[in-house]
N, C-alpha and C positions, 0 to 999 in steps of 0.2 A: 543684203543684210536682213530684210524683210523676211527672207526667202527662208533663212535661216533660223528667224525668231519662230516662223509657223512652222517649220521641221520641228524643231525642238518640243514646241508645245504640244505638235500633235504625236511625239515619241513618247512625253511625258503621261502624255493623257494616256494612250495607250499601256505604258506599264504599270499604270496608277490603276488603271481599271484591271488589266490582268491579273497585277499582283494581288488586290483587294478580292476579285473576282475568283482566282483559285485557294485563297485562305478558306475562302466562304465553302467553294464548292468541296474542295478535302473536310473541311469539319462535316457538313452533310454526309458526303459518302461513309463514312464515318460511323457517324447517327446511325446509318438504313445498314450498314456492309456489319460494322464489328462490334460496335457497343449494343446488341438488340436487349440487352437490359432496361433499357432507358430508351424514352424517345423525346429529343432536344423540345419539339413543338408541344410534346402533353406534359415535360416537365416544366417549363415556362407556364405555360397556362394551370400549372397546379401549384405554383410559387416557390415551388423546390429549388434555393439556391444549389444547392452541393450539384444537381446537374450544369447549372447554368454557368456555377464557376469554374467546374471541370472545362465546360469546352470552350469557354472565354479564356482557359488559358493554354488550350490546345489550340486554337486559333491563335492567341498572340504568340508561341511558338513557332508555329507554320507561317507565318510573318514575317518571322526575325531569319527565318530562313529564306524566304524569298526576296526579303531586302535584303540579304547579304550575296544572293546569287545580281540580284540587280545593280546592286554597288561593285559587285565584283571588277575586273577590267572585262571585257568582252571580246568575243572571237573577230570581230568586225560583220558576224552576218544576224543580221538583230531575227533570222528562221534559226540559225544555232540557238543562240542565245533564250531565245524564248523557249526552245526543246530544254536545255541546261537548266532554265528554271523551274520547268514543271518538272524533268528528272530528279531536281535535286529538293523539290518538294517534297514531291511522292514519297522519292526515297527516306527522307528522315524522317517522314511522318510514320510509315511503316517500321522504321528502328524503334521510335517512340513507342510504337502500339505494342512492340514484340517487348521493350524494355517495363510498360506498363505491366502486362503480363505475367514478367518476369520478378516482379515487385511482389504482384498480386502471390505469387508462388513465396519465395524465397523472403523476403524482406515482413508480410504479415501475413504468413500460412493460413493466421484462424479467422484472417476476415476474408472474403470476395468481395475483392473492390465495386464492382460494377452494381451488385445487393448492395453496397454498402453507400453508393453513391446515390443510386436509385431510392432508396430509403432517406435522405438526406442527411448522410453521414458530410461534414462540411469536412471532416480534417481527412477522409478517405478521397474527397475530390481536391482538397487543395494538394496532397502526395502525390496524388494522381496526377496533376496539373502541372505541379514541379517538375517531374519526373519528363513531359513533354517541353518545358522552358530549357531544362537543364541541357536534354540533348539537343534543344537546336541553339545554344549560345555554341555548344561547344561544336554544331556542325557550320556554323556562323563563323569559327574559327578557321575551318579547313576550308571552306570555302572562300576565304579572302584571303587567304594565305598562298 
């Protein structure tokens, strides 16, 4: 019974910290790989919301996807499983990026989002932001489904 309560806690612990741990590390990669508009560290320290809420809600995004790969059922090999969760991170954080993009293009031609975030444009990062929630409720769906 013992035996059981410390498995448990020490599974918990571990995907608490993974799953916190890789939201963290995708929005970084992020930061330095795709957004080089903006950099998350000089726009905090310059009090620019419109960056801050962009990737506060590109991280809770990336979140809802990784708790929904961890609520998922599981393969029974917690080395699957945890491959599944960074796959299925990655992967929709990269649809998110292409669908930002694709926003940025199609949805408001006359602005660049990224100049527009960077400049502290609030409603260009909260569209921005949606656009990264949106797709992972909706990959939150196929993923527990």
């Amino acid at each position: 019974m013992v035996d059981q309560i410390i498995e448990s806690a020490c599974l918990t612990l571990l995907w608490l910290v993974m799953g916190i741990g890789l939201s963290m590390l995708l929005v970084k990669l992020y930061d330095i790989v795709v957004f080089k508009k903006f950099d998350l560290q000089e726009a905090i320290e310059e009090n620019n919301s419109a960056v801050a809420i962009f990737f506060s809600l590109m991280m809770f995004g990336i979140g809802l996807v990784v708790a929904a790969t961890i609520i998922s059922p599981g393969t029974g090999s917690l080395v699957d499983d945890l491959v599944l969760t960074i796959g299925w991170s990655a992967g929709v954080s990269l649809v998110a990026t292409f669908l930002f993009f694709v926003c940025d293009l199609l949805l408001v031609p006359k602005i660049k989002l990224q100049e527009a975030i960077s400049d502290g444009n609030i409603a260009a990062s909260v569209l921005s932001g949606v656009v990264y929630v949106t797709v992972s409720v909706v990959a939150m769906a196929v993923i527990m489904t």
